[in-house]
C-alpha positions in Angstrom: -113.3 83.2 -9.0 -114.3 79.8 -10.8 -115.3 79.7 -14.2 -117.5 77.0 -15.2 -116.3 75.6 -19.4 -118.7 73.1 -20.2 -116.4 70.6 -22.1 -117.8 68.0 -25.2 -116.9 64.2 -25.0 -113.6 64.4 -27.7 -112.0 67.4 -25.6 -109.6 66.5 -23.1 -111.0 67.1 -19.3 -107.8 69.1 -18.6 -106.9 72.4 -20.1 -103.2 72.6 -21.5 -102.3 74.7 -18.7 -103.0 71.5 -16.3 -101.8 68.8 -18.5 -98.2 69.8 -18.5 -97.8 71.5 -14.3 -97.0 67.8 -13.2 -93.6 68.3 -12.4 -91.0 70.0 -9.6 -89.2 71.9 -11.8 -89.6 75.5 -10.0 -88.5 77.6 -12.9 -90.5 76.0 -15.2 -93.2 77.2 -13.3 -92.2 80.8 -13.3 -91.9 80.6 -17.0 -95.4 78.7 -17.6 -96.9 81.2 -15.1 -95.2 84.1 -17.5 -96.7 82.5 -20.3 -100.2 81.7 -18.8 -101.1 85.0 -17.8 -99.6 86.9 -21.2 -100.4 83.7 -23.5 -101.7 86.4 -26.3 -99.0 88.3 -26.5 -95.6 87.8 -28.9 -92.9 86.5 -26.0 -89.4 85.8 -26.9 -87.3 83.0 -25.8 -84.7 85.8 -24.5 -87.2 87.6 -22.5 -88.5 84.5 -20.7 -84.9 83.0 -20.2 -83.9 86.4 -18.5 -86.9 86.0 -16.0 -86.2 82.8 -15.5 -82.5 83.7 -15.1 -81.0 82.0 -17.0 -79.5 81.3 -20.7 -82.4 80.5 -23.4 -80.4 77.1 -23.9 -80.6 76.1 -20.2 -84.5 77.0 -20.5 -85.0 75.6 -23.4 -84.0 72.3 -22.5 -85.0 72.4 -18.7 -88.8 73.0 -19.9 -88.7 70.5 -22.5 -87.4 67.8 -19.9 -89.8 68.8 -17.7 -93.0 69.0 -19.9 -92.0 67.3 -23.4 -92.7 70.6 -25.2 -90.9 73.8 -25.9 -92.2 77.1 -24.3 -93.0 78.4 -28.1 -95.1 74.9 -28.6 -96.6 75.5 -25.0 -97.9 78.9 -25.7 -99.3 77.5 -29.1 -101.1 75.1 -27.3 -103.0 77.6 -24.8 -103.9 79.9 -27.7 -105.2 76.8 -30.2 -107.1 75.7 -26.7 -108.8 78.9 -26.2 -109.4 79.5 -30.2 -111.5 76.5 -29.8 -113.8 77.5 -27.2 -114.0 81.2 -28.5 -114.9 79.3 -32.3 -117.1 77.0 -29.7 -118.6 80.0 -28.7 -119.6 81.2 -32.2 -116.7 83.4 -33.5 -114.8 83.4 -36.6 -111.6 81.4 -36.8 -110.2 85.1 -38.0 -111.8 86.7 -34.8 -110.3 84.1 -32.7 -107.0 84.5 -34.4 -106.4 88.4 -34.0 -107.6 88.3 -30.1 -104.9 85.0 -29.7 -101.8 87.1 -31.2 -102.1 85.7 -34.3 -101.6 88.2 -37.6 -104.5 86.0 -39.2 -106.6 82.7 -39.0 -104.1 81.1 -41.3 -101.3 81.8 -38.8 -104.0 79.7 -36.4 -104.8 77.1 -38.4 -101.3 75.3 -38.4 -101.2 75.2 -35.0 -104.7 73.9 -34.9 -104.1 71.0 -36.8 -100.9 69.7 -35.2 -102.9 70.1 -31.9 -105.2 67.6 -33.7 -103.0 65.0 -35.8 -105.7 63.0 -38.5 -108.3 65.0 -38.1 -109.1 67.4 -41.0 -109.4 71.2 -40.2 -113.2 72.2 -40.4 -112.8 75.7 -41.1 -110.0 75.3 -43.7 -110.5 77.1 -46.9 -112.7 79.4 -45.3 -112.4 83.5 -45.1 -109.4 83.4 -46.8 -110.6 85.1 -50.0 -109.1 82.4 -52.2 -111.3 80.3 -54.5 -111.5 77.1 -55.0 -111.8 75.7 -59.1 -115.0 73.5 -59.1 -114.6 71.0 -61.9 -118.1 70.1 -63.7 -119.9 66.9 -62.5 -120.9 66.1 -66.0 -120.9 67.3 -69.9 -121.8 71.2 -70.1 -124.8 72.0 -72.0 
């Protein structure tokens, strides 16, 4: 089944899963297809080296040579990709945050901004219950 995701001009035209499967690395593979499919859920290293077969060093450093990112930062990136379109779509960053694994949309929102170095984080500062001191613009009355 193909599902059509209309993408806006600053996105990139590839999802996360796509921009790091250009390689021949076999067991990286098995572990991004591991990750892909339970991207939501809390996986450990430990349990995705035993998969794989082999010591969480070994994968560790065999995925990072062959994708530049560690599986952790690699999951990260599929759940900040699909927070975006599920905020795109018109949820809450919190909504979007509980259904990616996260405990809350401030576990999302570092995540979110390293997956967008400069730019500042819309939705910071909201839903988080804290309030913000507003200093006066002028001499009170």
């Amino acid at each position: 089944m193909v599902v059509y995701a209309r993408r806006n001009g600053n996105e990139h035209q590839q999802s996360a899963m796509l921009r790091h499967r250009n390689h021949l690395s076999d067991l990286v593979h098995l572990v991004q297809d591991i990750i892909d499919a339970r991207y939501a859920e809390r996986l450990s290293l430990g349990e995705l080296a035993a998969a794989a077969r082999v010591s969480e060093r070994t994968l560790t450093r065999v995925f990072h040579r062959a994708t530049g990112l560690t599986p952790l930062r690699y999951q990260q990136m599929l759940r900040v990709e699909r927070a975006e379109h599920l905020i795109g779509q018109g949820a809450t960053v919190e909504a979007a945050a509980r259904a990616l694994g996260f405990a809350d949309a401030r576990m999302l929102r570092r995540p979110r901004h390293r997956a967008r170095p400069g730019k500042p984080d819309p939705t910071a500062g909201r839903g988080t219950g804290k309030r913000r001191r507003v200093e006066p613009s002028g001499p009170l009355r």
